[in-house]
C-alpha positions in Angstrom: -57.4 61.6 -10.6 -54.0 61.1 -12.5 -51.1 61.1 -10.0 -48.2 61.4 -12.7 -44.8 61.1 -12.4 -41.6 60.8 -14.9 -39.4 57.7 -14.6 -36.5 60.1 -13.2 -38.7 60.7 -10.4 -40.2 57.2 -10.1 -37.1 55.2 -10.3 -36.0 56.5 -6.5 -39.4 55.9 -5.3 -40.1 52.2 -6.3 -36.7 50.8 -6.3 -36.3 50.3 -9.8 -33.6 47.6 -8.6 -35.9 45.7 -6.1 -37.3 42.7 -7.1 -41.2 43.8 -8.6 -42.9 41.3 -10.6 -43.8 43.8 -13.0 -40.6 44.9 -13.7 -38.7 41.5 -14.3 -35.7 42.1 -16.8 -34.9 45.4 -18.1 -36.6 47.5 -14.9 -36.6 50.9 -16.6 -37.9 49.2 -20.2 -40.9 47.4 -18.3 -42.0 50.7 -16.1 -41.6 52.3 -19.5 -44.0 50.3 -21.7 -46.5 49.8 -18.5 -46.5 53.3 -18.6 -46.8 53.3 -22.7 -50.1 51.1 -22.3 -51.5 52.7 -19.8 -51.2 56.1 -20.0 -53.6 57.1 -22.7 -55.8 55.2 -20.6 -55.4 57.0 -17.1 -55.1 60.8 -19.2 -58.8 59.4 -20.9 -60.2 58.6 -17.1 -59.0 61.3 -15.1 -60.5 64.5 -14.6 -57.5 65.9 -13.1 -53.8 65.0 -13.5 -51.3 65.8 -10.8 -47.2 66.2 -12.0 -46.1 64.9 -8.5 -42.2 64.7 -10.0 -41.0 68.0 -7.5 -43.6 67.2 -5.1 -43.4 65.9 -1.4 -45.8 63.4 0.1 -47.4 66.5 1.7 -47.3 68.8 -1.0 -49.1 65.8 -3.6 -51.7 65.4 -0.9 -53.0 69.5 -0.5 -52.5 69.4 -4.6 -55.4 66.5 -4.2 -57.4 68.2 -1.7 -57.4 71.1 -4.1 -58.3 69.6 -7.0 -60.6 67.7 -5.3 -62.3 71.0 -4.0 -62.3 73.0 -7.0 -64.3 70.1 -8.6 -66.4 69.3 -5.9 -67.7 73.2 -5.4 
């Protein structure tokens, strides 16, 4: 499973302005070419992909369950 999320809507959640070794520099250019490399890999892997960019904790978590359900059935 893909949990997806735009760097408008991931920027508030991880603190772009923190200190994360992975995002030494230019925060915003670093999550953007993490996400550049890996993305093609984590769309090839996952089975199902989940926008979680308008979604709550709670809401991303029954959007799993269900994903996970209509697979598993």
């Amino acid at each position: 499973m893909f949990l997806d999320v735009s760097l408008s809507a991931a920027a508030p959640r991880v603190g772009l302005n923190n200190a994360r070794p992975l995002l030494v520099g230019n925060p915003r250019r670093q999550w953007l070419d993490l996400m550049e490399a890996r993305r093609p890999i984590y769309e090839r892997l996952a089975t199902v992909t989940v926008l979680t960019d308008k979604l709550t904790p709670n809401q991303a978590a029954r959007e799993i369950v269900q994903a996970i359900d209509a697979t598993a059935g």
